[in-house]
N, C-alpha and C positions, 0 to 999 in steps of 0.2 A: 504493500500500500504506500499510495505518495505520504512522504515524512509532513508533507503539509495539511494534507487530510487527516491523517491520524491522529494529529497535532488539535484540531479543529475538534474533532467527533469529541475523544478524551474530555478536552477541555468544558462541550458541554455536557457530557455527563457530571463532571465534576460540578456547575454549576447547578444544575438540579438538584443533586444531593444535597450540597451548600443549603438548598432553600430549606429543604427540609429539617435539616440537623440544626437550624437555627429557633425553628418551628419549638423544637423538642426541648432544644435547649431551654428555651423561653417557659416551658410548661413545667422543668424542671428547678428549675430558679425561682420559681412562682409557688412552687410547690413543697418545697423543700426549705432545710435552714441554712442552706449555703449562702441565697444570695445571689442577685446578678452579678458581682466583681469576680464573685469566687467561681461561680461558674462560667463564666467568659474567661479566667484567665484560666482555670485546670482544665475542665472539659471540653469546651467550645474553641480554647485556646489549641489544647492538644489536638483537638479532632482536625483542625483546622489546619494544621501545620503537619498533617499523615503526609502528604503530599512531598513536602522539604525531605520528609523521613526518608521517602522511597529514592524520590529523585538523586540525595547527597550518597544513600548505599548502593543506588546502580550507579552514580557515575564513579565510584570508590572500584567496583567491580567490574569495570570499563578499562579502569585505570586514566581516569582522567581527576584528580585531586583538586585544580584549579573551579571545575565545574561545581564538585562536593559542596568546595566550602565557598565560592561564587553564589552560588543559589542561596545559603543562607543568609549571607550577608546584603542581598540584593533580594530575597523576600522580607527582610528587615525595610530597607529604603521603600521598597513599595509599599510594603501596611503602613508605613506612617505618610506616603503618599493619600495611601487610602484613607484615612485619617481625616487629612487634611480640609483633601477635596469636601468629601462630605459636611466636613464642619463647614464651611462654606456654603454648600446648598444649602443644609437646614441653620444659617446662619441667625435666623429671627432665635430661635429653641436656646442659643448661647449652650452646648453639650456639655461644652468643656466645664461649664460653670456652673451646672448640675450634676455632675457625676460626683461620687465617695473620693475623697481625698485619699486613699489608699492607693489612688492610681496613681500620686505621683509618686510614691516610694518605689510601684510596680516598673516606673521607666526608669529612675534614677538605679535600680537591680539592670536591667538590659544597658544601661548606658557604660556601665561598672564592666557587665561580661565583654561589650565590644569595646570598650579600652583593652581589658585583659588580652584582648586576641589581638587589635592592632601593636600591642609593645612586642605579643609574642612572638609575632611576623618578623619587623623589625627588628626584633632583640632576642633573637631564641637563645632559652638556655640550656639546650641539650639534655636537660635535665629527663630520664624518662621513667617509670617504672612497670613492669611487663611489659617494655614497649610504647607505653602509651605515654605522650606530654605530660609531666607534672602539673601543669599550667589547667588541663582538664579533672583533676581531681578536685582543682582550688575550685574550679567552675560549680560541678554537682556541690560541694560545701557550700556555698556562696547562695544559689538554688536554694535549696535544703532548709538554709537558716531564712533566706528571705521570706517564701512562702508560709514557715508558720509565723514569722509576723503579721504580712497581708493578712492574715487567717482572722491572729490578734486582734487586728485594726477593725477590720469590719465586724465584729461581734459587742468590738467596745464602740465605733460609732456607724448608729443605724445610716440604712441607705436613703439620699433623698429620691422624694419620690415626686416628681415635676412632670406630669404628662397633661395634656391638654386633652379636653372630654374625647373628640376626636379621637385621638390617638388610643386613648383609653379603650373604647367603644371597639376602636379594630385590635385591639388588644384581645379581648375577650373573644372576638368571632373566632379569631385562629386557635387559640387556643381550648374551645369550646369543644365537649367529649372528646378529647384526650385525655385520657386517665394518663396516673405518674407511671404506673408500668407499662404503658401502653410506647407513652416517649421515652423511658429508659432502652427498650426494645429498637424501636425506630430511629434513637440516636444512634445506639450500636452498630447497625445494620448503614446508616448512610454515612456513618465512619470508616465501616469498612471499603463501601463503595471508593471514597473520595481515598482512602489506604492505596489500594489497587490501581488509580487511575496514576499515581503518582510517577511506576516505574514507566508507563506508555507515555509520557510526560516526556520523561526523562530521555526514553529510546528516542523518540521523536527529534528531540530538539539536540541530541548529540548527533543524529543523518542529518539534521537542517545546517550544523556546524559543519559538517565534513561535505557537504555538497556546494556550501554557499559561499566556503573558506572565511567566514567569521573566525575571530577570536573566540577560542574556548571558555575566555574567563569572563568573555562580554555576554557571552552564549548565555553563561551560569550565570553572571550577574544580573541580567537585564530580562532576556526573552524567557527562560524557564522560571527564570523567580517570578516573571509577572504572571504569568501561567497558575505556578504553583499559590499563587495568593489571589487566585480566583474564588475560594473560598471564602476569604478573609471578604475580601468586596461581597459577595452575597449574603454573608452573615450579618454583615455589617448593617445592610441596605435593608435585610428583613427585621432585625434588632429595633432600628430606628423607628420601619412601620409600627410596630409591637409597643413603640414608645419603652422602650428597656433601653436604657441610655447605660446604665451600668454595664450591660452585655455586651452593645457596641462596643463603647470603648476596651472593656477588660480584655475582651477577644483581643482585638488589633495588639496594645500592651502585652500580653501574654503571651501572644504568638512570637513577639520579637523575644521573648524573652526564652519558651521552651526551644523557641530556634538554634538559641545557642547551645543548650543542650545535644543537640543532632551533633554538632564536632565533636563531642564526646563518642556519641554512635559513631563516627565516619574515621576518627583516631585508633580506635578500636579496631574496625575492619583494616585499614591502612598499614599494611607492613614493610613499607616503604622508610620509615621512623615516623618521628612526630608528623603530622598531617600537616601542620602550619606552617613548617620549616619547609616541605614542599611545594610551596604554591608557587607564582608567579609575584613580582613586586605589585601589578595592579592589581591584588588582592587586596593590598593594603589601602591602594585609594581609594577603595569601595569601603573598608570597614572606616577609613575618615570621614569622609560622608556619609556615612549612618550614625556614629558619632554624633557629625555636626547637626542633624533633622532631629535625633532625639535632642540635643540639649535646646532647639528651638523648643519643641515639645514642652519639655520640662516646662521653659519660659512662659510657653501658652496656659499651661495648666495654675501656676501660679498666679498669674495677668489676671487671669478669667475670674478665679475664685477668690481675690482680694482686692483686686482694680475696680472703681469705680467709673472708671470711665470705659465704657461698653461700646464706646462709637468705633472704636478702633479694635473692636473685638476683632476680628478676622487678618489683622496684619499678618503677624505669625505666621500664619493658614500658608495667606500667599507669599511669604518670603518661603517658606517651605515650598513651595509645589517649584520655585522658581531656581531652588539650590535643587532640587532632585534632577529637572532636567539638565542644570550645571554638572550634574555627576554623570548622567547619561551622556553628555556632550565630550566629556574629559576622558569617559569609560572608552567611546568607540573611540 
């Protein structure tokens, strides 16, 4: 099959799953004592990032390392592309300034891992144990201890709940007779789906590289991470209709954040040594520009939620969208 088609079909199945596992999500979080933050960033976040998983272990299995750790760090720049955008459209709602303040810990955890990776690139210290980067064990610890805080935070401060009747109204229709086991079920099942579509992704867009003679790191960076965070955009998009503003955002946050966990998986597989020590230099300017988008982030989340002055709520937004494609510009 043309690598372009195949490329195509995947990509919507992935998107329909998407719609659904946001569906679930939402009835889950509603249902349960987790929480929209907490289930946007562990379940909706993980389900949502299956895709990074497959994509970073077949291109490890290809033997292509550049693409592995490319796609995560260029599904990172694109969710908070997606982010952005969005905050934008629904710009009246102000998102950023109704969500749980737990989110900005949740970026400040992801801003922490891609420093960690861009010094390691830069500065490897050889250091490994069974093989695998020291520098990734610090990751899972770092992981580990952050999320039972998040956990913490949202049980000691309740979630705001800002939806307009509207929203409310379509809130209920989607989520009406769905039972909690019902969505535990059909979460599972369009997890797996969107699991699966990830490695046909990945074959895809490593023929599209080898036919079209792209750079393999721009391949990973840019065209598969955008793919692989098709997800992320439909979750996002269904979150917002649902009026679950905590789900949105956690998702997008969280996914940037289990994402880094994947070079843990991909160091793992990688018997080459450390995986970071193998890349290419313009690895590293991708993870500077994810870097630089979250700590606008950061900036935006603080702005939003202590700023009185709202007129220029959306700057941020667009200096974001306008450094991402500086990074696409620099990337090709």
């Amino acid at each position: 099959m043309d690598p372009f088609v195949l490329f195509a079909i995947t990509a919507a199945v992935t998107v329909y799953a998407a719609v659904k596992l946001s569906v679930y999500a939402d009835v889950i979080s509603e249902r349960t004592s987790l929480g929209g933050m907490m289930v946007g960033m562990l379940l909706l976040a993980g389900a949502t990032s299956l895709p990074e998983v497959t994509t970073s272990t077949t291109a490890i299995l290809v033997g292509s390392p550049d693409i592995a750790v490319g796609n995560v760090l260029g599904s990172n720049l694109f969710n908070l592309l997606i982010l952005a955008v969005f905050d934008i459209v629904y710009r009246r709602r102000k998102l950023l300034a109704q969500v749980h303040s737990g989110h900005q810990l949740s970026a400040v955890v992801g801003l922490g891992l891609m420093g960690l990776v861009l010094i390691t690139i830069l500065v490897p210290t050889g250091i490994t144990i069974f093989g695998i980067g020291i520098e990734m064990f610090a990751m899972v610890i770092f992981y580990v201890y952050a999320m039972r805080e998040m956990s913490a935070q949202e049980r000691a401060v309740p979630e705001i709940a800002a939806a307009s009747e509207e929203d409310s109204a379509a809130a209920e229709i989607q989520g009406k007779g769905v039972t909690l086991r019902a969505a535990k079920w059909g979460f599972a099942a369009s997890a797996l789906i969107i699991f699966a579509s990830g490695s046909l992704l990945t074959i895809a867009g490593d023929q599209i590289a080898v036919s079209t003679g792209i750079d393999a790191s721009f391949v990973g960076s840019f065209l598969i991470a955008a793919a692989t965070s098709l997800p992320e955009v439909v979750t996002v998009l269904v979150a917002l209709r649902l009026a679950n503003y905590n789900l949105a955002v956690g998702n997008i946050l969280g996914s940037n954040v289990f994402n880094m966990l994947i070079l843990v998986l991909a160091d793992v597989l990688f018997r080459g040594g450390p995986i970071l020590e193998a890349v290419s230099p313009g690895i590293a300017v991708t993870a500077l520009f994810a870097i630089m988008l979250n700590l606008i982030v950061i900036a935006h989340l603080l702005y939003a939620r202590y700023s009185n002055r709202r007129r220029l709520y959306v700057v941020p937004s667009i200096v974001l969208i306008v450094v991402y494609f500086v990074a696409t510009y620099v990337m090709f």
